[in-house]
Every structure is written in C-alpha cells, then in structure tokens.
LUMMAR-364322 format. One line per 4 residues: number of its first residue (from 1); their letters; for each residue y, z, x of N, C-alpha, C, O. Coordinates in Angstrom, 3 decimals, padded with zeros to 6 digits. Layout:
# LUMMAR-364322
NUM> a> Y:Z:X:Y:Z:X:Y:Z:X:Y:Z:X  ...
***
This chain:
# LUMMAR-364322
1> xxxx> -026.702:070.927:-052.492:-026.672:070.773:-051.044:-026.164:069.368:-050.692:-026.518:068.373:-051.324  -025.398:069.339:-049.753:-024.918:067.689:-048.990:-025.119:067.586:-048.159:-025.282:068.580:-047.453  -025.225:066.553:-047.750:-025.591:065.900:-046.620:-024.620:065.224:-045.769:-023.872:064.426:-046.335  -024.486:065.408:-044.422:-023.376:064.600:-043.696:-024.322:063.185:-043.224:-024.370:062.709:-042.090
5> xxxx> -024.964:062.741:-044.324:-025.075:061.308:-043.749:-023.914:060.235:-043.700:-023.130:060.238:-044.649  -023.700:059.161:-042.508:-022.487:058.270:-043.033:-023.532:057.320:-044.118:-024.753:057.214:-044.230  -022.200:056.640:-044.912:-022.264:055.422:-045.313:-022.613:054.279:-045.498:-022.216:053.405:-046.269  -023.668:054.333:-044.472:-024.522:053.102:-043.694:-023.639:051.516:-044.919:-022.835:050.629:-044.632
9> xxxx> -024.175:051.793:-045.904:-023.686:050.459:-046.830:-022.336:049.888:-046.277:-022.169:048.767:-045.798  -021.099:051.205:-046.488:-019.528:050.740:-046.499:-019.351:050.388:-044.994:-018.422:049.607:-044.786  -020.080:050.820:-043.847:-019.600:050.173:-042.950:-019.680:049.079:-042.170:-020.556:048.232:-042.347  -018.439:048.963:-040.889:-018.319:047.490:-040.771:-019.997:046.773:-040.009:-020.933:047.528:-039.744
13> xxxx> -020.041:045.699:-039.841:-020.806:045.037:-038.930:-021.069:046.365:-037.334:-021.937:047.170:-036.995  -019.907:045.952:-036.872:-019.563:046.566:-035.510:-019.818:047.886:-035.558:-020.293:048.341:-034.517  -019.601:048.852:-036.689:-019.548:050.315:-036.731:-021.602:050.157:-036.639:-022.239:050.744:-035.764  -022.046:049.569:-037.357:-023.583:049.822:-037.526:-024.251:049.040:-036.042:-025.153:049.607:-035.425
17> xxxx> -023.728:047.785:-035.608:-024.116:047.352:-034.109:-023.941:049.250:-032.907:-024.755:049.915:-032.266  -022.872:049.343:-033.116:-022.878:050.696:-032.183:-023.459:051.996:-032.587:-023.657:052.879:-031.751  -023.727:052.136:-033.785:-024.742:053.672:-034.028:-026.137:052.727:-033.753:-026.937:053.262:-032.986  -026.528:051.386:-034.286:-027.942:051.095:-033.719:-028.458:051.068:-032.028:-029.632:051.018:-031.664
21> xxxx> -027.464:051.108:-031.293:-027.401:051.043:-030.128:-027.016:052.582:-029.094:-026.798:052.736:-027.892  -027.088:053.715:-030.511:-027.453:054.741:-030.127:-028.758:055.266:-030.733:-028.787:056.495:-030.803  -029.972:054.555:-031.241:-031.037:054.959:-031.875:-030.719:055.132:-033.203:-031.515:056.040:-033.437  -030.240:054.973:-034.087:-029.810:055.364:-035.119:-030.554:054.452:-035.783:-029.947:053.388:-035.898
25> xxxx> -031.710:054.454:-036.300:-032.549:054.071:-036.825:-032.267:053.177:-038.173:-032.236:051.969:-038.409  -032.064:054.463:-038.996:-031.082:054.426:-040.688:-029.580:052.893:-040.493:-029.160:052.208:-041.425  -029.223:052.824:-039.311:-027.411:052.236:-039.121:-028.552:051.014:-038.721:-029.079:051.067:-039.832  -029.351:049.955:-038.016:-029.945:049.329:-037.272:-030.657:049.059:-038.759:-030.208:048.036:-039.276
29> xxxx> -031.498:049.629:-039.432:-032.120:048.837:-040.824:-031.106:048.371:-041.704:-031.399:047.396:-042.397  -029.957:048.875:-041.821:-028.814:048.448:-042.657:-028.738:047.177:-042.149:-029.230:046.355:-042.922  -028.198:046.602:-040.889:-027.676:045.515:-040.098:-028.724:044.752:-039.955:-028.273:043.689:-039.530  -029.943:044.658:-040.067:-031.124:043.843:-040.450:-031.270:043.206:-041.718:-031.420:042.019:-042.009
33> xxxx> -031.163:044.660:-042.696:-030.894:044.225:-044.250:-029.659:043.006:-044.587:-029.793:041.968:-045.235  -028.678:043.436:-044.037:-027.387:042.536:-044.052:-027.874:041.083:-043.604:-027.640:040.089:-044.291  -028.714:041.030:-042.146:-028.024:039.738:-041.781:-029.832:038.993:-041.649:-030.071:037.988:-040.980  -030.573:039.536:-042.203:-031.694:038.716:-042.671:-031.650:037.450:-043.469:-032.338:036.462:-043.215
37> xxxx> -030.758:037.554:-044.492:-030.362:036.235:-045.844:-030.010:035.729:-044.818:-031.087:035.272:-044.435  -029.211:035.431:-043.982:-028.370:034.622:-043.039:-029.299:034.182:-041.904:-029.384:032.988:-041.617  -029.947:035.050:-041.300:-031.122:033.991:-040.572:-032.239:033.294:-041.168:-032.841:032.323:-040.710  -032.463:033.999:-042.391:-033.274:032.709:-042.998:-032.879:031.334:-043.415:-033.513:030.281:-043.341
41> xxxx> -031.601:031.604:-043.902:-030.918:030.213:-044.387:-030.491:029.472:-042.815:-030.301:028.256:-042.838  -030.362:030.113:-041.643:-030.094:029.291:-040.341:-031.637:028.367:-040.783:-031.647:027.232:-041.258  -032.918:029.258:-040.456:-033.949:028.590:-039.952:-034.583:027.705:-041.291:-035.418:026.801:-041.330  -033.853:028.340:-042.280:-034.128:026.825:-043.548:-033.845:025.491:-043.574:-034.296:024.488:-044.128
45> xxxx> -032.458:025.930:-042.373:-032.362:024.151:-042.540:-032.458:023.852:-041.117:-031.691:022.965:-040.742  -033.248:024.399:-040.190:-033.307:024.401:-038.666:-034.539:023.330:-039.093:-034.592:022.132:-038.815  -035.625:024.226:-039.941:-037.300:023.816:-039.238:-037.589:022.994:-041.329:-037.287:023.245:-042.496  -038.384:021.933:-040.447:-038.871:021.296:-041.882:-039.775:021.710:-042.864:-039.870:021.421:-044.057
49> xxxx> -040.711:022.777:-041.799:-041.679:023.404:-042.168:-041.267:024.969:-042.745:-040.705:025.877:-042.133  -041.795:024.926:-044.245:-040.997:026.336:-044.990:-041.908:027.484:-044.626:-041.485:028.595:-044.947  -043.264:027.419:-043.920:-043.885:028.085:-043.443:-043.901:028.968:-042.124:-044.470:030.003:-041.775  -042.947:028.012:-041.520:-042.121:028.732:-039.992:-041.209:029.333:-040.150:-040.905:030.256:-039.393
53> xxxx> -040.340:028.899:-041.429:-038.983:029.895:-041.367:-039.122:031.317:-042.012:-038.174:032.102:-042.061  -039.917:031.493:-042.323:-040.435:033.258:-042.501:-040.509:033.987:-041.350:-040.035:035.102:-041.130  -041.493:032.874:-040.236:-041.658:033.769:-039.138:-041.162:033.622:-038.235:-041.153:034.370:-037.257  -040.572:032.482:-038.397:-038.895:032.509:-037.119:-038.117:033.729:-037.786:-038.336:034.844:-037.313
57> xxxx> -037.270:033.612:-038.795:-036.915:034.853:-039.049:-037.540:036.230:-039.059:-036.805:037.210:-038.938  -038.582:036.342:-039.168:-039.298:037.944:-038.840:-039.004:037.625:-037.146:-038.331:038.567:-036.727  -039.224:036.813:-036.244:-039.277:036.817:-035.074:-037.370:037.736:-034.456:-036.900:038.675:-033.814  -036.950:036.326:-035.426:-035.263:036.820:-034.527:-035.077:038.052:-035.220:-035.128:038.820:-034.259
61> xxxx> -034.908:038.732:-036.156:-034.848:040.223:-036.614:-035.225:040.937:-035.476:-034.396:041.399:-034.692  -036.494:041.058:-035.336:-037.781:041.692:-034.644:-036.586:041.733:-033.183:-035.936:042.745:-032.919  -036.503:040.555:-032.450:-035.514:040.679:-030.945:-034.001:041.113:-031.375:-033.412:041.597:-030.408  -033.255:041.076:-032.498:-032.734:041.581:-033.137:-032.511:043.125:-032.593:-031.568:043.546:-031.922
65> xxxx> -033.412:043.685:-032.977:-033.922:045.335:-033.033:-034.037:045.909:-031.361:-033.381:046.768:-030.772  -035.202:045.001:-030.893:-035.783:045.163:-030.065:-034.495:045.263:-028.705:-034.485:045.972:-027.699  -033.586:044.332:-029.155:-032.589:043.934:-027.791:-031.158:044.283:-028.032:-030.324:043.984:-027.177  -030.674:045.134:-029.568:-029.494:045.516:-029.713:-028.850:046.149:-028.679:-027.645:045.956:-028.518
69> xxxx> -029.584:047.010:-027.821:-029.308:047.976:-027.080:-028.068:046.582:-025.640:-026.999:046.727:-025.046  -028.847:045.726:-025.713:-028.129:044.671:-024.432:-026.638:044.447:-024.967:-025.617:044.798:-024.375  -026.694:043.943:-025.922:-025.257:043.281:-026.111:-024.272:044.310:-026.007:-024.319:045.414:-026.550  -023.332:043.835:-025.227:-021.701:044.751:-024.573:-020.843:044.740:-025.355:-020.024:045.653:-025.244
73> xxxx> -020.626:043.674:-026.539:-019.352:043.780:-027.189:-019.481:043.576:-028.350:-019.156:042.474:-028.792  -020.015:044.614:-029.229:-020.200:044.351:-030.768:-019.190:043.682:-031.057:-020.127:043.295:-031.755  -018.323:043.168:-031.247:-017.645:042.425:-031.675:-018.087:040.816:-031.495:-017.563:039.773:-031.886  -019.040:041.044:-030.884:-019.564:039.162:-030.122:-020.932:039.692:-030.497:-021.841:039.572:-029.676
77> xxxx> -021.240:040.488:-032.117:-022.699:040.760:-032.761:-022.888:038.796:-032.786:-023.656:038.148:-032.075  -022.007:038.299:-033.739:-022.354:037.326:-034.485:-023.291:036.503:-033.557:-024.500:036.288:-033.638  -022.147:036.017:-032.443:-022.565:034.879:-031.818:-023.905:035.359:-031.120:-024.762:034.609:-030.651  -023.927:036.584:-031.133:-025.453:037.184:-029.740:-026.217:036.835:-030.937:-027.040:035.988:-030.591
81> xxxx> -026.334:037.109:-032.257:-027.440:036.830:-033.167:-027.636:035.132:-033.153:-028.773:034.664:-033.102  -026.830:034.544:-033.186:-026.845:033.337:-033.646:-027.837:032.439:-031.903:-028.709:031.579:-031.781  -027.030:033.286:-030.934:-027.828:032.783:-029.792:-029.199:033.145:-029.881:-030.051:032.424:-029.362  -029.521:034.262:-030.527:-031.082:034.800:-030.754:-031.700:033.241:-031.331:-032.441:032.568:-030.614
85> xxxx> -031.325:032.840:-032.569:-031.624:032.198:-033.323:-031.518:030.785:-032.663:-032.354:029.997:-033.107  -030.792:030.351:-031.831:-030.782:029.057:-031.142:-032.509:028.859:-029.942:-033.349:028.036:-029.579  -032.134:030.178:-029.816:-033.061:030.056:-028.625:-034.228:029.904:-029.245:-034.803:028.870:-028.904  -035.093:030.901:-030.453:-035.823:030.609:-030.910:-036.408:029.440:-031.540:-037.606:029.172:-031.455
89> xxxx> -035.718:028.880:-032.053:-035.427:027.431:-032.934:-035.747:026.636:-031.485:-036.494:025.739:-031.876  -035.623:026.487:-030.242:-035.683:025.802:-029.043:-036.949:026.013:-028.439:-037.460:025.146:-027.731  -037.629:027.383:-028.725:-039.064:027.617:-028.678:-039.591:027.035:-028.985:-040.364:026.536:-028.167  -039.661:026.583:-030.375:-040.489:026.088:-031.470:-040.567:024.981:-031.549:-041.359:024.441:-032.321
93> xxxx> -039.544:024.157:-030.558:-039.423:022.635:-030.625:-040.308:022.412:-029.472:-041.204:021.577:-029.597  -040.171:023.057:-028.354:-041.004:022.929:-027.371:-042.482:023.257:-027.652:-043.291:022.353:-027.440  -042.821:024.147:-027.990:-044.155:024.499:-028.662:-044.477:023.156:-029.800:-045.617:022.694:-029.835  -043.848:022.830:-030.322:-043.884:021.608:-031.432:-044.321:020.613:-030.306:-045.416:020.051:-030.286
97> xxxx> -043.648:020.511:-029.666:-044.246:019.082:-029.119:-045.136:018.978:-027.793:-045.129:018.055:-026.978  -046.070:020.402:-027.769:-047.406:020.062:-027.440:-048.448:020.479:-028.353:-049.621:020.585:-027.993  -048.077:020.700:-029.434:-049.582:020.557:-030.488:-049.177:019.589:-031.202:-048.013:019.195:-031.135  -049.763:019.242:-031.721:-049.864:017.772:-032.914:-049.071:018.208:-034.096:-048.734:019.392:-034.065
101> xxxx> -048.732:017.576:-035.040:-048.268:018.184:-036.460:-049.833:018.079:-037.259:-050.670:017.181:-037.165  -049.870:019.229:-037.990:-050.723:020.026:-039.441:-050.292:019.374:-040.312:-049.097:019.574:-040.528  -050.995:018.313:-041.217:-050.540:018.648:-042.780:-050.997:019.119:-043.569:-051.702:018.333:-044.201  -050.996:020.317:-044.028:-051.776:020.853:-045.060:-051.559:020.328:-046.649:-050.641:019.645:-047.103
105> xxxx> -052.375:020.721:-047.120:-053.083:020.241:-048.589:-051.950:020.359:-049.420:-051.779:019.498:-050.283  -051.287:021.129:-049.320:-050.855:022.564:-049.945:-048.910:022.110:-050.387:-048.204:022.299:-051.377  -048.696:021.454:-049.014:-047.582:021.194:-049.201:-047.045:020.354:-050.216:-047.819:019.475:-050.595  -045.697:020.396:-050.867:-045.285:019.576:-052.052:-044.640:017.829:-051.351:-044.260:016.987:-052.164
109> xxxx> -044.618:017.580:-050.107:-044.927:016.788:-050.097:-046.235:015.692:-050.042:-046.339:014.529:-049.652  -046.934:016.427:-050.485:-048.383:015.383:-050.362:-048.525:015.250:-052.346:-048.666:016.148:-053.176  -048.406:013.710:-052.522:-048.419:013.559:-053.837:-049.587:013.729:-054.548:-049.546:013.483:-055.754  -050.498:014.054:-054.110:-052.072:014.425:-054.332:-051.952:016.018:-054.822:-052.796:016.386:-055.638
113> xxxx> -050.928:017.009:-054.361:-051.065:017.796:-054.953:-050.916:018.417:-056.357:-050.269:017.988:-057.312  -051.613:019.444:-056.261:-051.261:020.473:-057.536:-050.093:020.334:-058.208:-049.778:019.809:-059.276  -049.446:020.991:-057.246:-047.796:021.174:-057.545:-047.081:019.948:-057.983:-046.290:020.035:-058.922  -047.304:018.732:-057.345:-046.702:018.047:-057.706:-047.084:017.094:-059.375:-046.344:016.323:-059.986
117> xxxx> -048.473:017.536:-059.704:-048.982:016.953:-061.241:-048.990:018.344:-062.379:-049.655:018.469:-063.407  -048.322:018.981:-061.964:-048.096:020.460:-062.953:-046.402:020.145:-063.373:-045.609:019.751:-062.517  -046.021:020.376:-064.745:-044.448:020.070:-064.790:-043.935:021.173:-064.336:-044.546:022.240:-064.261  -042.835:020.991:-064.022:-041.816:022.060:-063.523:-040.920:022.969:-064.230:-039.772:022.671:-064.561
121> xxxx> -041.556:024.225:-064.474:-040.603:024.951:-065.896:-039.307:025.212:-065.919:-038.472:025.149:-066.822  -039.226:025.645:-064.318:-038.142:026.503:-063.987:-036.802:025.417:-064.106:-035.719:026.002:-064.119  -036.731:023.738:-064.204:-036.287:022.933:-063.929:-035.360:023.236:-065.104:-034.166:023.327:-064.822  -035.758:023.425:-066.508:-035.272:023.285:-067.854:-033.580:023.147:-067.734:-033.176:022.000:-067.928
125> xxxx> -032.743:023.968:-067.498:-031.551:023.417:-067.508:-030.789:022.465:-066.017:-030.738:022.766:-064.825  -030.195:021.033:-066.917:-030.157:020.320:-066.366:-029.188:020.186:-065.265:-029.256:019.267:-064.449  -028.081:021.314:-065.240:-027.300:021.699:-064.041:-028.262:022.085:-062.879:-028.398:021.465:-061.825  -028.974:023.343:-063.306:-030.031:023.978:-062.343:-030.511:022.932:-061.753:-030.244:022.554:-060.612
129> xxxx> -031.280:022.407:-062.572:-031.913:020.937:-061.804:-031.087:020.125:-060.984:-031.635:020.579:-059.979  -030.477:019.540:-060.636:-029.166:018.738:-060.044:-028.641:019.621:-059.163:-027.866:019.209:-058.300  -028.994:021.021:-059.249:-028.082:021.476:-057.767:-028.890:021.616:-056.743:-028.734:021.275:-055.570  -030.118:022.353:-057.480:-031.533:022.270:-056.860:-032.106:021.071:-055.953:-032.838:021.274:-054.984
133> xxxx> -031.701:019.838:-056.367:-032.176:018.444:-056.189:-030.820:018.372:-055.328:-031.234:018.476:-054.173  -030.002:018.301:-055.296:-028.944:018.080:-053.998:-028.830:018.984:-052.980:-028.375:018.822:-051.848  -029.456:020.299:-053.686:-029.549:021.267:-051.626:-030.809:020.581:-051.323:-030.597:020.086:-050.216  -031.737:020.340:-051.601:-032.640:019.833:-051.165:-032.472:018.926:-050.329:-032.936:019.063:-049.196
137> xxxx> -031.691:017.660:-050.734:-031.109:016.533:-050.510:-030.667:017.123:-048.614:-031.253:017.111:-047.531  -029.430:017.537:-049.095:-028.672:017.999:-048.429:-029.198:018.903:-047.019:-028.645:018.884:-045.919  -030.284:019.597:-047.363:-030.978:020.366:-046.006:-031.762:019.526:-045.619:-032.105:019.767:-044.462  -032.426:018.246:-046.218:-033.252:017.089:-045.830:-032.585:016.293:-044.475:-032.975:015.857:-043.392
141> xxxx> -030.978:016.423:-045.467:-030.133:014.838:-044.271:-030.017:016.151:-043.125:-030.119:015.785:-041.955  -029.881:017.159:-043.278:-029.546:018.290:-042.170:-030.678:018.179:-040.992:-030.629:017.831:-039.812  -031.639:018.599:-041.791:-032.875:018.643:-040.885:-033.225:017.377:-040.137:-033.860:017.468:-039.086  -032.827:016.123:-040.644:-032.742:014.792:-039.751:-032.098:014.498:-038.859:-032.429:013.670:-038.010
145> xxxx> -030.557:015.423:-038.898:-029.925:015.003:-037.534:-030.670:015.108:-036.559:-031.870:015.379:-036.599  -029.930:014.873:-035.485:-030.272:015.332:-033.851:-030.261:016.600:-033.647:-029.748:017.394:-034.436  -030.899:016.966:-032.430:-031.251:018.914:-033.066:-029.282:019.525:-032.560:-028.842:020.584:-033.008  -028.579:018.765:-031.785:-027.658:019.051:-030.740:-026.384:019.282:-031.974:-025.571:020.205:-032.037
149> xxxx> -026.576:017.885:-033.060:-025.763:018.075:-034.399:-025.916:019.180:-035.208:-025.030:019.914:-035.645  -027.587:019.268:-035.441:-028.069:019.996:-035.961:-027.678:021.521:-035.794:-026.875:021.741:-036.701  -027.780:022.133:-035.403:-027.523:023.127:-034.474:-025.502:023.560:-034.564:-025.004:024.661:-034.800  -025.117:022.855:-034.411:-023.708:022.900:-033.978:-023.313:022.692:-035.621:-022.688:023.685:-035.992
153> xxxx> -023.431:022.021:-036.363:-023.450:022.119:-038.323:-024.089:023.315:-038.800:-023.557:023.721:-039.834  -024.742:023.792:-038.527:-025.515:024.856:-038.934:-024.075:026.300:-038.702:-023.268:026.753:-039.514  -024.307:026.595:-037.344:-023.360:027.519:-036.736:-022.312:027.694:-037.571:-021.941:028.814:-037.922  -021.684:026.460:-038.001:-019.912:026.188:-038.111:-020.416:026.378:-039.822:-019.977:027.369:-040.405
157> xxxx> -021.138:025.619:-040.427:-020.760:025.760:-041.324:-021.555:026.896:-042.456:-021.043:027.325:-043.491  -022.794:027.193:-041.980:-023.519:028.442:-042.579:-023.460:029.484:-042.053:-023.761:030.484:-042.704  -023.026:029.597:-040.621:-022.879:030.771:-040.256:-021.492:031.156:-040.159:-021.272:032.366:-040.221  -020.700:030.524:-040.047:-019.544:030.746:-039.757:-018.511:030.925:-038.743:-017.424:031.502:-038.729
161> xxxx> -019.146:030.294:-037.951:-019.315:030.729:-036.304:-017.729:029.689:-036.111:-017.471:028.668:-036.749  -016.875:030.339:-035.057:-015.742:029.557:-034.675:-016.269:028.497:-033.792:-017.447:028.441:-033.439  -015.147:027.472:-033.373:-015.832:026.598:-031.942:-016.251:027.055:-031.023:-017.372:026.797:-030.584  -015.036:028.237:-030.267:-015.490:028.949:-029.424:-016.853:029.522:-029.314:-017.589:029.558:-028.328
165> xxxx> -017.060:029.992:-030.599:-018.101:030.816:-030.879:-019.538:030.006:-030.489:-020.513:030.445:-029.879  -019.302:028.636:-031.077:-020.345:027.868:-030.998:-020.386:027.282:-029.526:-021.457:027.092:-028.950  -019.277:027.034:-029.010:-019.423:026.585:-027.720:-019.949:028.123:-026.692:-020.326:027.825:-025.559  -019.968:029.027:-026.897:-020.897:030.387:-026.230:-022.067:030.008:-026.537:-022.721:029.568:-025.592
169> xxxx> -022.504:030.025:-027.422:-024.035:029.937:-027.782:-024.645:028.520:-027.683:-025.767:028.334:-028.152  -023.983:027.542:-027.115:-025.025:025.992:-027.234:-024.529:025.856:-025.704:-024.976:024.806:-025.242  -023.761:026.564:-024.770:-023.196:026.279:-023.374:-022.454:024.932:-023.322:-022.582:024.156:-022.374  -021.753:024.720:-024.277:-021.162:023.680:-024.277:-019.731:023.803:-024.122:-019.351:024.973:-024.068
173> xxxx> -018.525:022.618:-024.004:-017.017:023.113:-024.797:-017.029:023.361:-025.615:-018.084:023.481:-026.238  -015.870:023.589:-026.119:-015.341:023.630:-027.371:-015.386:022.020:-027.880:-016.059:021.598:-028.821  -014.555:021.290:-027.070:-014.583:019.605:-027.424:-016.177:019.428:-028.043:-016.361:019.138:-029.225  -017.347:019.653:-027.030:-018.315:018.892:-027.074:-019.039:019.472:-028.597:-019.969:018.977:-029.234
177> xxxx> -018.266:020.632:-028.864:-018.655:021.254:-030.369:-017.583:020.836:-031.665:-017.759:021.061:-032.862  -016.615:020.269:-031.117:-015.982:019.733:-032.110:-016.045:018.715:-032.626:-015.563:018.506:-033.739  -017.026:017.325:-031.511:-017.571:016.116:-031.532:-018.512:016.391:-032.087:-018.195:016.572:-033.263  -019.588:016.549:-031.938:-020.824:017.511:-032.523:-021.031:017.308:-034.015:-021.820:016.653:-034.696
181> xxxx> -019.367:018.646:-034.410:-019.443:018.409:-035.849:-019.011:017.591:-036.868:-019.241:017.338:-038.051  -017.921:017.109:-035.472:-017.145:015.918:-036.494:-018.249:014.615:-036.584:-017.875:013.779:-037.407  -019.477:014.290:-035.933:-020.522:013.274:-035.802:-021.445:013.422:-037.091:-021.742:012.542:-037.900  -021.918:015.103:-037.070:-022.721:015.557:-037.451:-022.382:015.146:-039.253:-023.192:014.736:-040.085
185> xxxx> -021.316:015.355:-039.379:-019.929:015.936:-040.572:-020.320:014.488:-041.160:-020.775:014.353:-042.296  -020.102:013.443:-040.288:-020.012:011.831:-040.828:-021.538:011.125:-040.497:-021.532:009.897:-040.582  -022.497:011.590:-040.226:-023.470:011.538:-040.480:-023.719:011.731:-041.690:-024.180:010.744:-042.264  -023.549:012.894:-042.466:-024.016:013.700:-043.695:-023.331:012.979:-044.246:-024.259:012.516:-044.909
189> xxxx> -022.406:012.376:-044.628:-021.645:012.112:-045.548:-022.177:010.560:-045.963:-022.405:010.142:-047.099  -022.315:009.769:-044.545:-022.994:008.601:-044.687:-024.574:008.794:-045.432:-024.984:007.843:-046.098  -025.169:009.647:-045.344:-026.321:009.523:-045.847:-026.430:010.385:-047.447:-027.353:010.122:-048.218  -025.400:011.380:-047.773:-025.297:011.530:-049.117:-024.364:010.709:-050.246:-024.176:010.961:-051.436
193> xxxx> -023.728:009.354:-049.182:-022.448:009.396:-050.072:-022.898:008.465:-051.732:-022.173:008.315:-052.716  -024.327:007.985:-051.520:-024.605:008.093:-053.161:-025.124:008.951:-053.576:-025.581:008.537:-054.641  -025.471:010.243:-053.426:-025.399:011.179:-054.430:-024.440:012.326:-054.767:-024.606:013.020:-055.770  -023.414:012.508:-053.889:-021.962:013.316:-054.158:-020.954:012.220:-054.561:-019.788:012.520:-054.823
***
C-alpha cells in the first residue's frame, strides 16, 4: 500500500511555510525541525546566560507555530523568524533589567566549582581543544558588543540575513546596518586580534 504523503524533508523552506499555514501539522514540524539549530545558535550568542537560550528558543519556535498563519510572503519566512527572535532577545533585556542578576553555584564561571576542579576529558585532542577555546572566545567578544552591533553581526553573519533583510527587522537603513557591521566587524577583530 502507498501513501500520497509529500516529502516534507525534500521540500523548499517556502513550500513547508505555506502547507503550515494551511494546518498541515506534519509540513510546520519539519520547518521547526529545520530552523531550531539556527535559533539556538542566534540566542547563543544573543544571551550570556546558557540557561535562557533553551528557553528563548523553545519561546521563538513556540510563536513560530503559533503565528505562521500571519506572515504574507513566505518568501520573507527568514527575516519574520529572525524578527521573532529580535523581539524576544529585547524582552529579555527589558525583563533583565528589572530583576537583579542570579549567580548560581553551578555555573563554570564560578572558580569554586565542580566543574571547574574535575579535568576535562572531552578536551584530549589538541585541535578540538583550540577551536572549542576560540568559539568561546569569539561568542564572549560577541556577547560584549552593544546589543545594536550585537544584533546586526548576528543577523548578517549567522543567520544570513541580507542588509535589507536586516534593515526590516532592526527598523533601521540599510546604511545604519552596514555601519553596525562594519563597527561591530572591527570591534571583534580588535579584541581577538591576539588570538587569530
């Protein structure tokens, strides 16, 4: 017996934005599956805290789902996700700065911990180690910019987002997103340029 199910896997972005936006349940978990890795790595190097970016990302998925039905031009999926993800990330700053900061016990920056007087197995080969130790690096100097750099580096260069694209989603120009990254760009560079 066969089945006339489509393809869900082989098709495009846009083909699964428009069957999810007819209920299509099966086409809408595909396009979640897909673009989950990608909002987590936005909110990895958005939030300092590795404990928020689980549930910022369960959050933007979740409006994701909840709000596919709004957007008019699958073809402008990217940037409507990426605006999901701005806005949220803008929540959280505001909410951030009327409670205090938590430090828990727990975290690997507190040199008192566990984690940090246990050796590290997984470290053993010394490439692994060194690439490991420079994304780190690297989402550190990220997470220090200004959120306006921040934000506008992120887009362009993990998401993939054009200027245009980025200037839709931050309400800015294009210029004020091309300054942005070219600031943002020589920021990073000034603050890694002894370890690259």
């Amino acid at each position: 017996m066969t089945t006339n199910k489509p393809a869900y896997k082989k098709m495009t972005i846009e083909e699964l934005v428009v069957l999810s936006q007819k209920d299509d349940f099966k086409a809408l978990e595909e396009l979640i599956r897909r673009e989950q890795k990608n909002v987590f790595a936005a909110f990895s190097y958005l939030s300092k805290k590795r404990e928020n970016v689980a549930d910022l990302t369960q959050e933007a998925l979740l409006r994701l789902a909840r709000s596919i039905h709004t957007l008019k031009n699958p073809k402008n999926f990217k940037s409507w996700l990426n605006q999901i993800i701005s806005n949220l990330f803008y929540d959280e700053l505001r909410k951030k700065q009327r409670r205090p900061d938590i430090v828990s016990i727990d975290e690997e920056e507190n040199e008192n911990s566990i984690k940090n007087r246990l050796p590290d197995k997984k470290c053993k080969p010394h490439e692994k180690c060194l690439s490991i130790e420079l994304e780190q690096l690297i989402k550190e100097a990220i997470q220090d910019l200004p959120e306006q750099f921040k934000i506008a580096i992120i887009l362009r260069e993990l998401q993939g987002l054009s200027y245009e694209e980025i200037a839709n989603v931050t309400n800015t120009s294009v210029g004020t997103v091309k300054s942005r990254i070219a600031r943002a760009r020589g920021k990073l560079q000034g603050e890694l340029k002894s370890y690259i």
